[in-house]
C-alpha atoms as an extended CHARMM CRD file, in Angstrom:
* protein
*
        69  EXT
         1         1  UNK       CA            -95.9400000000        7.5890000000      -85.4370000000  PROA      1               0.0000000000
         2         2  UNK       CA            -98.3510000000        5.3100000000      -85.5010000000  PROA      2               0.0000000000
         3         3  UNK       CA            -98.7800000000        1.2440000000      -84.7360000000  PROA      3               0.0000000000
         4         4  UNK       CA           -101.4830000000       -1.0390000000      -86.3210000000  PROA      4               0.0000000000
         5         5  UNK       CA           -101.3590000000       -5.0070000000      -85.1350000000  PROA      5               0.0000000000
         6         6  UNK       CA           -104.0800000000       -7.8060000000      -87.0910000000  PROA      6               0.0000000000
         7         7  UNK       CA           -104.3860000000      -10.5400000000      -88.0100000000  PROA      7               0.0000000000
         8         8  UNK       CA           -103.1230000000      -12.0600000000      -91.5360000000  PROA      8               0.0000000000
         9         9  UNK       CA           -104.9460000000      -16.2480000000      -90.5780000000  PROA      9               0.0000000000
        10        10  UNK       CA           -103.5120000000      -17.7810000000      -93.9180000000  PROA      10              0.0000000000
        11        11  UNK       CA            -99.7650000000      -16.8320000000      -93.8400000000  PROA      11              0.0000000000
        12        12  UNK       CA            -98.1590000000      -20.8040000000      -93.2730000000  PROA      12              0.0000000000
        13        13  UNK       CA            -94.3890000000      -20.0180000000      -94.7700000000  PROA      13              0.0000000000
        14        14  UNK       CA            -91.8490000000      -17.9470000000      -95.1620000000  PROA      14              0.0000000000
        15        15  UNK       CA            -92.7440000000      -16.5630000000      -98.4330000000  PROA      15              0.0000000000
        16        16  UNK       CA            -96.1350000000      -15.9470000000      -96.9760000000  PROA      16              0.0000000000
        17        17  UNK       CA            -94.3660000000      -13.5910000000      -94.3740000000  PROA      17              0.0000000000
        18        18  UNK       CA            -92.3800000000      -12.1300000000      -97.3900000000  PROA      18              0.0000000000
        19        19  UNK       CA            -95.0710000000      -11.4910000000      -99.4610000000  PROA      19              0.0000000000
        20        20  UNK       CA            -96.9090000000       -9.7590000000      -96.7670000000  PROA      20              0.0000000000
        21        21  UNK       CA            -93.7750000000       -7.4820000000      -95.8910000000  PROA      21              0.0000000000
        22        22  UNK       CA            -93.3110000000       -6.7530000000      -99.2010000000  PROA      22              0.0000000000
        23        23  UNK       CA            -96.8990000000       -4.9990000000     -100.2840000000  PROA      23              0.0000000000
        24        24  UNK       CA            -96.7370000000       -3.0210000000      -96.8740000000  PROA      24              0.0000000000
        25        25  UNK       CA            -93.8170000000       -1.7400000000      -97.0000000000  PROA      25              0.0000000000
        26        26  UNK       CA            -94.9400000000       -0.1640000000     -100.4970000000  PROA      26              0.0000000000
        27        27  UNK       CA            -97.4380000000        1.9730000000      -97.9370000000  PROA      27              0.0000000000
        28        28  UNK       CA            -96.1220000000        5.7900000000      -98.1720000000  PROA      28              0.0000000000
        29        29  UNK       CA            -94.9940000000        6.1670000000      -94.1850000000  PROA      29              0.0000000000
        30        30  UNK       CA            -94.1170000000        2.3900000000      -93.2790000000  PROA      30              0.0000000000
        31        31  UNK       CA            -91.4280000000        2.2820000000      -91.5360000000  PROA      31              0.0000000000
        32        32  UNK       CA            -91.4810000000       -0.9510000000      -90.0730000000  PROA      32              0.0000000000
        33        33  UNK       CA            -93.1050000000       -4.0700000000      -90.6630000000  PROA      33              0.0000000000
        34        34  UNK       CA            -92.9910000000       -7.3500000000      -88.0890000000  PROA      34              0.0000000000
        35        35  UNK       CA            -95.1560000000      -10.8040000000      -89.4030000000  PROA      35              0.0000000000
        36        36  UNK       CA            -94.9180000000      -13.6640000000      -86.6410000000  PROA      36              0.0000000000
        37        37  UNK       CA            -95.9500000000      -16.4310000000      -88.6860000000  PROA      37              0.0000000000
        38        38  UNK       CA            -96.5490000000      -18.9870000000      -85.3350000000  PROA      38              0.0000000000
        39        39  UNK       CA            -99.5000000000      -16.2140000000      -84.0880000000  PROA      39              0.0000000000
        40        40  UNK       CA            -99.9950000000      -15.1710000000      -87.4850000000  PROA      40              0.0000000000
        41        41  UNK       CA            -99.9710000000      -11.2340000000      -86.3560000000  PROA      41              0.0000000000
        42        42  UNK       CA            -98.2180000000       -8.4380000000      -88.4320000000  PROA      42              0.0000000000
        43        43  UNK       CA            -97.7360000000       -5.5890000000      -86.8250000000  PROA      43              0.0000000000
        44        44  UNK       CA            -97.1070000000       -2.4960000000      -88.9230000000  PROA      44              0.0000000000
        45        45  UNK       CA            -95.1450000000        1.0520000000      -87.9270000000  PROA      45              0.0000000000
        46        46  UNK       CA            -95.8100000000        4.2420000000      -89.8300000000  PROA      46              0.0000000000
        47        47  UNK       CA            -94.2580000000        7.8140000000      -89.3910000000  PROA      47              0.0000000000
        48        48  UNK       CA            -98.1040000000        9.0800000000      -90.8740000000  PROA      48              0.0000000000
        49        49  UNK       CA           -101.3270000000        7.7190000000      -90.3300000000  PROA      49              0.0000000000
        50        50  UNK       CA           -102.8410000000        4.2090000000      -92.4340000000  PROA      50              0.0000000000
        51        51  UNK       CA           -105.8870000000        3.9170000000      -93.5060000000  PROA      51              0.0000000000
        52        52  UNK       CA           -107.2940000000        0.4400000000      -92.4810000000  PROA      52              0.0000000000
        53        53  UNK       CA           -108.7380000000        0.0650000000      -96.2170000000  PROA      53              0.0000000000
        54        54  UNK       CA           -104.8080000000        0.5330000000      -97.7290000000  PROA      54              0.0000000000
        55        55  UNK       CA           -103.5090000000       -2.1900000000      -95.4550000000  PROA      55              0.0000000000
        56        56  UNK       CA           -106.0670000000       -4.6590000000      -96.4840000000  PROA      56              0.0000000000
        57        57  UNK       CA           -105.1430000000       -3.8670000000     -100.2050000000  PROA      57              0.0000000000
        58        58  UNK       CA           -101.8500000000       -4.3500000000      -99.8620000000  PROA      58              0.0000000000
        59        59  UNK       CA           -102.4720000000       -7.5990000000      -97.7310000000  PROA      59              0.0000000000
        60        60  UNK       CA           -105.2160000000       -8.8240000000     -100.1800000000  PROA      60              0.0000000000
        61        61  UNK       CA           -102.4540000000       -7.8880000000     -103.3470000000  PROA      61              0.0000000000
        62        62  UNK       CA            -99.8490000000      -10.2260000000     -101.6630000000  PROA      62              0.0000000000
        63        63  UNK       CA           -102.9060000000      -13.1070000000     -101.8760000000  PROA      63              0.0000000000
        64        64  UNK       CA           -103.8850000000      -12.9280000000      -98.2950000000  PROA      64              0.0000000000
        65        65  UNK       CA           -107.0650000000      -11.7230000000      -95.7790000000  PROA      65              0.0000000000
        66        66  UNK       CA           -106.6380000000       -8.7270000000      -92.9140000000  PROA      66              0.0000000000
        67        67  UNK       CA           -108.5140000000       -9.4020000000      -90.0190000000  PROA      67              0.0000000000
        68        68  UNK       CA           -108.6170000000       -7.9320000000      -87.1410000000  PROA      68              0.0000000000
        69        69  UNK       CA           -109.6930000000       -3.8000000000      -87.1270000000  PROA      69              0.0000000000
């Protein structure tokens, strides 16, 4: 299992945090997926190893910027 936390600076709203939930959890091996919108962190849990480049996809798909590994 593995844990990544960043940074997602644009998220302002609830469907921001939605959006963002949704395209990770579409990650093969994401298991869990927590967004605090007030530090604007999303931490991400996988049963297999991500690849930094996937996450930032699927944050960039939901109309948002990863920053942070």
């Amino acid at each position: 299992m593995s844990t990544i936390t960043f940074s997602v600076p644009g998220m302002t709203c609830g469907h921001c945090k939605q959006a963002v939930t949704t395209e990770l959890v579409k990650l093969s091996g994401v298991t869990d997926v927590d967004v605090d919108l007030e530090s604007k962190v999303v931490k991400v849990i996988s049963a297999t190893e991500l690849q930094w480049s996937d996450l930032v996809a699927a944050v960039d798909e939901a109309g948002f910027e990863a920053v942070g590994q």
